[in-house]
C-alpha positions in Angstrom: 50.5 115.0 -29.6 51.5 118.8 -29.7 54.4 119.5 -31.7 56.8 122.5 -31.2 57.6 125.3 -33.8 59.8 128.2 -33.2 58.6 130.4 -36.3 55.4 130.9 -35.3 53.5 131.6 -31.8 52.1 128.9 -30.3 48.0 128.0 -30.4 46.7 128.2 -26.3 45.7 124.9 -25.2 42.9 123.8 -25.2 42.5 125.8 -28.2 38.6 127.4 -29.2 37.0 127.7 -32.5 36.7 131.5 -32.0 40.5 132.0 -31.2 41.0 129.7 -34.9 38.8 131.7 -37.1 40.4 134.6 -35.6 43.6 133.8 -37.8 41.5 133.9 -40.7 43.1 137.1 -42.3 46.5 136.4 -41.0 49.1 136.1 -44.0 48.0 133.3 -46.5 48.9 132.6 -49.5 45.1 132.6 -50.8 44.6 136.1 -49.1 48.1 137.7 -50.5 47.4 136.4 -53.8 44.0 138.4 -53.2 45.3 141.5 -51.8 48.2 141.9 -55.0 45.7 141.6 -57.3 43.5 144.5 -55.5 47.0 146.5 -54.9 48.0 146.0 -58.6 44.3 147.7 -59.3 44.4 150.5 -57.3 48.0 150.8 -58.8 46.1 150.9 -62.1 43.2 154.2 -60.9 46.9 156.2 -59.7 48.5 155.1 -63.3 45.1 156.3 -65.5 45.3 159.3 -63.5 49.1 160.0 -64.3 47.9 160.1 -68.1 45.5 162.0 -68.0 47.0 164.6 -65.6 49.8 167.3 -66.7 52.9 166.0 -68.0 56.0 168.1 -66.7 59.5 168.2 -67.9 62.7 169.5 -69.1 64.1 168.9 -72.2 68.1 170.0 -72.7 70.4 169.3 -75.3 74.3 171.0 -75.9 75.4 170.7 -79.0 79.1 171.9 -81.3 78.2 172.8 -85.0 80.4 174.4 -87.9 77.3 177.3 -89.0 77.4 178.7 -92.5 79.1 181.8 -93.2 76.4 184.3 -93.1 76.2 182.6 -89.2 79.7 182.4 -88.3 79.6 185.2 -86.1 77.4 183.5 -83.9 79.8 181.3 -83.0 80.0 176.9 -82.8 77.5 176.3 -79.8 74.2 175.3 -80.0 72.7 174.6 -76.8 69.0 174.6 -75.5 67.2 174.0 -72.4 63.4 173.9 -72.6 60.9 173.2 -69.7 57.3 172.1 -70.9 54.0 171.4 -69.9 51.1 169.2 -71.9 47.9 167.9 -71.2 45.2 166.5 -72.3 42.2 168.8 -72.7 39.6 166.6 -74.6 39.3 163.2 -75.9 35.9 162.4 -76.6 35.3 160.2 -73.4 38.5 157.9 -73.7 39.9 159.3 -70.8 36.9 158.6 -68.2 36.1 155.6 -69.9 39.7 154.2 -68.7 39.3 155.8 -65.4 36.0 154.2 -64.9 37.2 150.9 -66.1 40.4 150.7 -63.6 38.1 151.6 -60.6 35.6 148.7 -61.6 38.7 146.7 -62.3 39.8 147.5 -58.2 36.1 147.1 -56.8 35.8 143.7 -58.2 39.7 142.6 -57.1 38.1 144.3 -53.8 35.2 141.7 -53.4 37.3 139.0 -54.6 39.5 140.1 -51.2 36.2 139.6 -49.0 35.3 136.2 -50.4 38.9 134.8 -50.1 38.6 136.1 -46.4 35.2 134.4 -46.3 36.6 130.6 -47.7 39.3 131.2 -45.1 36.9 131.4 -41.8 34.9 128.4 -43.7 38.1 126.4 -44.1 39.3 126.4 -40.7 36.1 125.9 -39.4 35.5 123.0 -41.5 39.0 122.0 -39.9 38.0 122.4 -36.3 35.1 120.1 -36.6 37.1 117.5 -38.2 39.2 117.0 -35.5 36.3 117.2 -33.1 35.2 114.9 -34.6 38.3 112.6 -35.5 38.3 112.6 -31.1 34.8 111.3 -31.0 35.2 108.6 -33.4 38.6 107.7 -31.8 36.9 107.6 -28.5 34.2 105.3 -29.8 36.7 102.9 -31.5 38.2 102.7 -28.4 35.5 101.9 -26.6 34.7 98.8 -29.5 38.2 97.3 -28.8 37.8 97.3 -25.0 34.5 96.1 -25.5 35.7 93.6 -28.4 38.9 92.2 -26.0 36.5 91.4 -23.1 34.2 89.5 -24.9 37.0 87.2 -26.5 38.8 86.7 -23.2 35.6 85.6 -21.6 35.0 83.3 -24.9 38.5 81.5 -24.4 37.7 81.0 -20.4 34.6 79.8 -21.8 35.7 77.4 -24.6 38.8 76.0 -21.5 35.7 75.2 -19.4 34.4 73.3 -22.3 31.4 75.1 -22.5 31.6 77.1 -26.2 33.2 76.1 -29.5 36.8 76.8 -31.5 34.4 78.4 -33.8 33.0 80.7 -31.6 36.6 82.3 -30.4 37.9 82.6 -33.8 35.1 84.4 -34.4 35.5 86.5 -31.6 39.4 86.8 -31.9 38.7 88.3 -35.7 36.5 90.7 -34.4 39.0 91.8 -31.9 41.7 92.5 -34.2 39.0 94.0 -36.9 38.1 96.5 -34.4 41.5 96.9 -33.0 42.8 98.0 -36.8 40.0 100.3 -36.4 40.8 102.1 -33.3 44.3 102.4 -35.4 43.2 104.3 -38.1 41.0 106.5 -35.6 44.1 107.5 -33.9 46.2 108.5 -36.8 43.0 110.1 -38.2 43.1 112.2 -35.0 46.7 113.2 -36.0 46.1 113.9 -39.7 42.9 116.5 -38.8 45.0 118.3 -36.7 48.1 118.3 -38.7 45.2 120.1 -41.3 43.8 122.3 -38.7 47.6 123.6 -38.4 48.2 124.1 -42.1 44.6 126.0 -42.3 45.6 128.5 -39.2 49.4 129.1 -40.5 51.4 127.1 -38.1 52.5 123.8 -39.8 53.8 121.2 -37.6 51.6 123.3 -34.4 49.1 120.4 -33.2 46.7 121.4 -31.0 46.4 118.9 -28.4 43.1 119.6 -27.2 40.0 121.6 -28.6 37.1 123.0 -26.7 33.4 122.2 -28.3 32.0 125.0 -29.5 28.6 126.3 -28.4 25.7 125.1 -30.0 25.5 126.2 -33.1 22.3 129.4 -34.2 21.0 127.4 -37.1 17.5 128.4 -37.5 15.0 125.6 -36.9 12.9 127.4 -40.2 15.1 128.1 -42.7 13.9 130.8 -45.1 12.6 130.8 -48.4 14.3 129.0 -51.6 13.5 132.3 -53.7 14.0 134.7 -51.1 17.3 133.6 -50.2 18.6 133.3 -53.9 17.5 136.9 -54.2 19.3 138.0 -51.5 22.4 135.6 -53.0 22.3 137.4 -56.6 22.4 141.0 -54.8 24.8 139.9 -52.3 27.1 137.8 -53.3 30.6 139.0 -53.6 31.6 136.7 -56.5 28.8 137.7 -58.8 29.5 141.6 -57.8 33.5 141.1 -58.5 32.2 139.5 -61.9 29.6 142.3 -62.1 32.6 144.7 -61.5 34.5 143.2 -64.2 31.7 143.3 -66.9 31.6 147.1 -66.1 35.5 147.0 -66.7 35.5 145.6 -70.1 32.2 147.5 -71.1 34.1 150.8 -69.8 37.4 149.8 -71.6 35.7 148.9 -75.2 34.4 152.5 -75.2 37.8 153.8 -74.5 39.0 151.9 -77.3 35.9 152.9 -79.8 36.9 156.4 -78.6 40.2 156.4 -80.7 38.3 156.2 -83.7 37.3 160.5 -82.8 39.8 163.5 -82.1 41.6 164.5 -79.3 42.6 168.2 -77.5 46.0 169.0 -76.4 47.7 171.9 -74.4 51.2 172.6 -74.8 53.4 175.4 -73.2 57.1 176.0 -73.2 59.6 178.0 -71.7 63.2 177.9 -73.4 66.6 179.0 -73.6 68.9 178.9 -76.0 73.0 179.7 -76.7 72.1 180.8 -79.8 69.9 183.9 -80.5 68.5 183.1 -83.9 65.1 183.6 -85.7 63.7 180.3 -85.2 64.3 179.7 -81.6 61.0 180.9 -79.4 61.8 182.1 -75.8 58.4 180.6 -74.8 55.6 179.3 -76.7 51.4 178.0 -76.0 49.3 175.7 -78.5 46.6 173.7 -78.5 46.9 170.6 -81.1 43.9 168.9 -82.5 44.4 165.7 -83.7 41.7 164.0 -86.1 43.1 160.5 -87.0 41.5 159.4 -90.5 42.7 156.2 -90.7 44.2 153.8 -89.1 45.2 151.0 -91.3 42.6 148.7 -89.2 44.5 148.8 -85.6 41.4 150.7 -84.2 39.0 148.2 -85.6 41.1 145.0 -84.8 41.0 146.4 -80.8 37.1 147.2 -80.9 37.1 143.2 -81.7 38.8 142.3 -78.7 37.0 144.4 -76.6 34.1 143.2 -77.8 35.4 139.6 -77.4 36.3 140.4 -73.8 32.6 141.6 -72.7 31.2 138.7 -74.0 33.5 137.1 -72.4 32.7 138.9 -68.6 28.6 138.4 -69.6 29.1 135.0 -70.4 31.3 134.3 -66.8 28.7 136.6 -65.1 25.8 134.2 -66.3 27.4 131.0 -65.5 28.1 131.8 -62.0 24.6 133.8 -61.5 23.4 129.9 -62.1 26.5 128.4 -60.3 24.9 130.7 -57.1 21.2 129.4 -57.6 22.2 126.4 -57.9 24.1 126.0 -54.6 21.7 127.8 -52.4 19.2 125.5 -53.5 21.5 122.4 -52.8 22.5 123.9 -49.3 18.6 125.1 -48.1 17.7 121.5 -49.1 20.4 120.4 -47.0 19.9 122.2 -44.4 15.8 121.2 -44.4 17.4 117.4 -44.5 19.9 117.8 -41.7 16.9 119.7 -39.5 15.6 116.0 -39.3 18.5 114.6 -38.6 19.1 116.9 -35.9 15.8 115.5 -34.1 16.8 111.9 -35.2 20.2 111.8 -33.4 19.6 113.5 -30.5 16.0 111.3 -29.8 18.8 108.4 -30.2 21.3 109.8 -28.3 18.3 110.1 -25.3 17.6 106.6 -26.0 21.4 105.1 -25.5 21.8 107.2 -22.4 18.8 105.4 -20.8 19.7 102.4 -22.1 23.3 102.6 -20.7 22.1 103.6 -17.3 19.6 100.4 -17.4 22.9 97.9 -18.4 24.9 99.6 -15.4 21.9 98.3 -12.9 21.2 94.9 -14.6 25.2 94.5 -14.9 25.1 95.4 -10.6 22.7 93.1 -10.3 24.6 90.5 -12.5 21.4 89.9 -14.8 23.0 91.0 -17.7 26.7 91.6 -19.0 26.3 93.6 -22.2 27.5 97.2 -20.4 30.5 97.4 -22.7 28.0 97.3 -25.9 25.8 99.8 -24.0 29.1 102.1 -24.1 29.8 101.7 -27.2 26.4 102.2 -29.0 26.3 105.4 -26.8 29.6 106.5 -28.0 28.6 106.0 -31.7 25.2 107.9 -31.1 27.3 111.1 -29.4 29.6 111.0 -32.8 26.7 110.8 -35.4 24.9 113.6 -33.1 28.1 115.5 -33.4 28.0 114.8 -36.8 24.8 116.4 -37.5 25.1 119.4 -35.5 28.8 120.3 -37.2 27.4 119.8 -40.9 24.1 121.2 -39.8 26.6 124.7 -38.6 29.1 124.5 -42.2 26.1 124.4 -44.3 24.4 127.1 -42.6 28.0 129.0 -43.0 28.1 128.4 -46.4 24.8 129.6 -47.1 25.8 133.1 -45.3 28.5 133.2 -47.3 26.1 132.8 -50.5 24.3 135.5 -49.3 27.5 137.9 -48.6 28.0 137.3 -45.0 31.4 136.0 -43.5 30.7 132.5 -42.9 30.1 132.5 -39.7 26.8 134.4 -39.4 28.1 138.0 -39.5 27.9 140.8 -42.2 31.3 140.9 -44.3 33.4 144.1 -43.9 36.3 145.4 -46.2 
């Protein structure tokens, strides 16, 4: 079933759940997308710094001119080479305000970086178990069919020795081929989940031909508190703080732009030289320029607007997602609570068709009974439904953690 791939390294065989969520922060198009946007915001702090920093250059210009006759002596070139220096002294709080707002802008592209990391672990996990679970429910199919074929050879031996009906092997033939279709479907479903699991870990067309079980999984058997953990979930959860983050950009950005409306503070110094040795040209010069803007023509007023538009915007995102949050740790502690009963219910059934298996094996030695082959198969259906269980029981108590902030897998997230 493994399939060969020279452009990437190959998965170990068998391969483990902790080697897979190892590849978590491997290229991916979900995490680069993530990381630009957090390098295009630190881009932004360097850029807010540049303008607000001191501006450095030289400005040279030669030039031919026919002067006026009181200036002919000076002769027909006029050139001039100035270095400068400006910056901005004052500004009312525009400046910080834009520096302010471009490092909230990279904090919440930062946390946005973490929870992309986070869906990644959750992803391929949620692959793992499929396939583990695509193996069981081949392996049980498998077991039907055998079962299934048996039962309808031993009918057509029967109905030879006259001692069933037509109907009754029909019957049984339809059941064959029903469960035989089924066993079909199991075995390209084995292929499909794995042919997922490769797209999730990066190595399309890499199927993994066998995967260990994992151990059992640390969901507690007493799950915390509803409130407490949607507490911890509106502190914690890096959505909400990238949104928070955000908010504090456009808050931090519609002061800048309110800020135009007041005066800002320049210095200026220049050093020049000149071809031309004339009255008006300064061998060096210092100012400071205040400029008072008294109107506008409505440009300042029209950009207060859309800040203002944007921070409602960012409140009312924050919101919706602050209930989005509640919402789903509700839906996954109630799940979790469910699945805890579950738990006990499929593995007091999976007890109950191991004994029941080892009583067929004896009767079917001693020839009392031949129903062995069913005894298989309702233990194979009672391993996948425990399987089942315990896999949903460990995503959901993943996904929780990753509510609260964690990595998905239990442990604390780190930049």
């Amino acid at each position: 079933m493994a399939v060969s791939h020279a452009a990437e390294p190959a998965l170990p065989e068998p391969l483990t759940l902790e080697f897979a969520l190892s590849l978590a922060d491997e290229a991916n198009p979900s995490v680069l997308r993530a990381e630009a946007g957090l390098a295009a915001a630190l881009a932004g702090i360097d850029e807010q710094a540049g303008q607000s920093g001191i501006n450095l250059g030289i400005d040279a210009s030669a030039r031919w001119l026919e002067p006026p006759t009181p200036l002919s002596a000076l002769g027909n070139e006029d050139h001039r080479a100035r270095l400068y220096a400006r910056k901005r002294l004052y500004d009312f709080g525009r400046t910080p305000h834009l520096t302010t707002a471009a490092r909230a802008l990279a904090e919440a592209q930062r946390q946005l970086v973490l929870d992309t990391r986070t869906q990644r672990r959750l992803e391929i996990m949620e692959r793992y178990f499929d396939v583990l679970l695509a193996d069981l429910e081949f392996a049980h199919h498998n077991e039907n069919m055998a079962t299934a074929f048996i039962r309808y050879d031993r009918l057509r031996e029967r109905k030879e020795a006259g001692q069933t009906s037509e109907f009754d092997v029909a019957q049984a033939r339809s059941e064959s081929q029903h469960v035989r279709a089924q066993r079909y479907a199991a075995q390209y479903d084995q292929r499909a989940t794995r042919a997922r699991l490769a797209i999730a870990l990066n190595r399309p067309g890499l199927l993994s031909q066998k995967l260990l079980t994992p151990k059992a999984s640390s969901v507690p058997g007493n799950v915390p508190d509803v409130e407490e953990l949607q507490r911890q979930a509106q502190v914690y959860n890096p959505l909400l703080a990238a949104l928070r983050a955000q908010l504090q950009s456009a808050q931090e950005r519609r002061s800048a732009t309110r800020a135009q409306y007041f005066p800002t503070l320049d210095a200026e110094a220049e050093i020049a030289k000149y071809s031309r040795d004339i009255g008006g040209n300064d061998h060096w010069r210092a100012a400071l320029n205040l400029n008072i803007p008294l109107y506008q023509g409505g440009r300042v007023g029209a950009q207060v607007d859309g800040a203002n538009a944007e921070v409602r915007r960012a409140e009312a995102e924050l919101m919706a997602r602050e209930r989005a949050v509640a919402e789903a740790v509700l839906e996954a502690w109630m799940d979790l609570n469910k699945v805890k009963y579950q738990r006990d219910d499929t593995k007091a059934m999976l007890e109950y068709r191991g004994i029941y298996l080892d009583r067929s094996r004896t009767l079917y030695e001693q020839e009392v009974r031949a129903d062995l082959g069913d005894a298989m198969v309702e233990l194979t259906a009672a391993e996948f439904r425990k399987a089942q269980t315990e896999y949903r029981a460990t995503l959901l108590w993943a996904r929780l953690q990753a509510l609260l902030g964690r990595d998905g897998t239990g442990g604390e997230v780190k930049p």
